[in-house]
C-alpha positions in Angstrom: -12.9 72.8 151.3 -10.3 73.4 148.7 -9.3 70.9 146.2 -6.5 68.7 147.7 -7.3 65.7 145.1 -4.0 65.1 143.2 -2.0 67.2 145.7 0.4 64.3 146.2 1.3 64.3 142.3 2.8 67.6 142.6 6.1 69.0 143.1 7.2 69.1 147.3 7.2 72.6 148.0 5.8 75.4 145.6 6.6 78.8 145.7 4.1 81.7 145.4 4.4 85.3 146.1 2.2 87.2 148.5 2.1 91.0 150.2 2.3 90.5 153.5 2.1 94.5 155.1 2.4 96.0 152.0 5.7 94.1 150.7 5.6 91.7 148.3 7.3 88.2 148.9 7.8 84.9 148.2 6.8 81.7 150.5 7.6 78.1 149.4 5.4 75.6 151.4 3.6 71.9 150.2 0.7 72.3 148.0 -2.0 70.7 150.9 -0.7 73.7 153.3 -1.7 76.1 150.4 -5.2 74.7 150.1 -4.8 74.9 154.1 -4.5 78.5 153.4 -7.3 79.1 150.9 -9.5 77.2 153.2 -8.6 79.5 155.9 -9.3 82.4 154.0 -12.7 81.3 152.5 -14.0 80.5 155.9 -12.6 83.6 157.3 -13.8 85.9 154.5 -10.2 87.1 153.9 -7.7 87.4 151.2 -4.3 85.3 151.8 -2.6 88.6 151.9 -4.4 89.8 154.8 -4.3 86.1 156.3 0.2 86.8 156.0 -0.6 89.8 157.1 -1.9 88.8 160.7 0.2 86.1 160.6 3.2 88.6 160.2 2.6 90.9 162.9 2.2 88.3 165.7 5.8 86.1 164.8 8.2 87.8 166.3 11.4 86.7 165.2 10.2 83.4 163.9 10.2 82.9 160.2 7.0 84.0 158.3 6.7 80.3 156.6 7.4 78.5 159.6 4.6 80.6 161.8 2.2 80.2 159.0 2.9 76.0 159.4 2.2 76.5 162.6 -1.1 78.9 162.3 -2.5 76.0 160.2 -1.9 74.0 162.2 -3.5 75.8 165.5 -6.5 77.2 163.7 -7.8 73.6 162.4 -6.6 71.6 165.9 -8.8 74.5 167.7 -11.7 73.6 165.1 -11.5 69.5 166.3 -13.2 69.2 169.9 -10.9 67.7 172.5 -12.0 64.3 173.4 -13.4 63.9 177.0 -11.1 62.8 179.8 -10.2 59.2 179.5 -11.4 58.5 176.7 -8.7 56.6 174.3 -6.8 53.9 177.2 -3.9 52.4 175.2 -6.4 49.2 175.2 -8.8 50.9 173.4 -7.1 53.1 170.9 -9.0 53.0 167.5 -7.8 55.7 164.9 -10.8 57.8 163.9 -11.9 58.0 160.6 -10.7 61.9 160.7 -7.1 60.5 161.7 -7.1 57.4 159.2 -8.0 60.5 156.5 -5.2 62.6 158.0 -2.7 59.9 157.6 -3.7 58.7 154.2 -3.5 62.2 153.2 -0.4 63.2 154.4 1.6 60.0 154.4 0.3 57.7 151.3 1.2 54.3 151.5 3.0 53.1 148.3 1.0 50.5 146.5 
């Protein structure tokens, strides 16, 4: 997995360029949705231009970043096995330790 240690000290979005179909361009997103991205692409055996590629040619009109968010977001929630049916009753609700990570991750509490 890629290095998301100290991804919370950085800047809110950061701009990087790729070539997505043979153009090049810019894409500004948070710094855990570029490791997102690497991780992708290791696991996939593909470059992040190729990644933007395919991402590209399925969008439609949708914006390129945006679409992206979202293929993150699809690829890894189609990596997590559903959980089987009724499990979780509003009585028994315990967040996992993959959602407590999540959250921490994502939305640090101030100390």
């Amino acid at each position: 997995m890629a290095d998301t240690e100290g991804w919370k000290d950085k800047p809110g979005l950061v701009c990087r360029n790729v070539t997505v179909s043979g153009r090049r361009t810019s894409l500004r997103m948070e710094p855990l949705l570029w490791d997102s991205l690497k991780d992708i692409c290791d696991r996939e055996n593909c470059t992040l231009n190729e990644l933007c590629t395919m991402i590209d040619r399925r969008r439609g009109d949708a914006n390129l970043t945006a679409s992206i968010r979202v293929f993150i977001v699809s690829y890894f929630r189609s990596a997590v096995p559903k959980h089987p049916a009724g499990f979780g009753e509003a009585s028994e609700v315990k967040p996992s330790p993959r959602l407590r990570r999540a959250l921490q991750d994502a939305i640090p509490l101030d100390d």
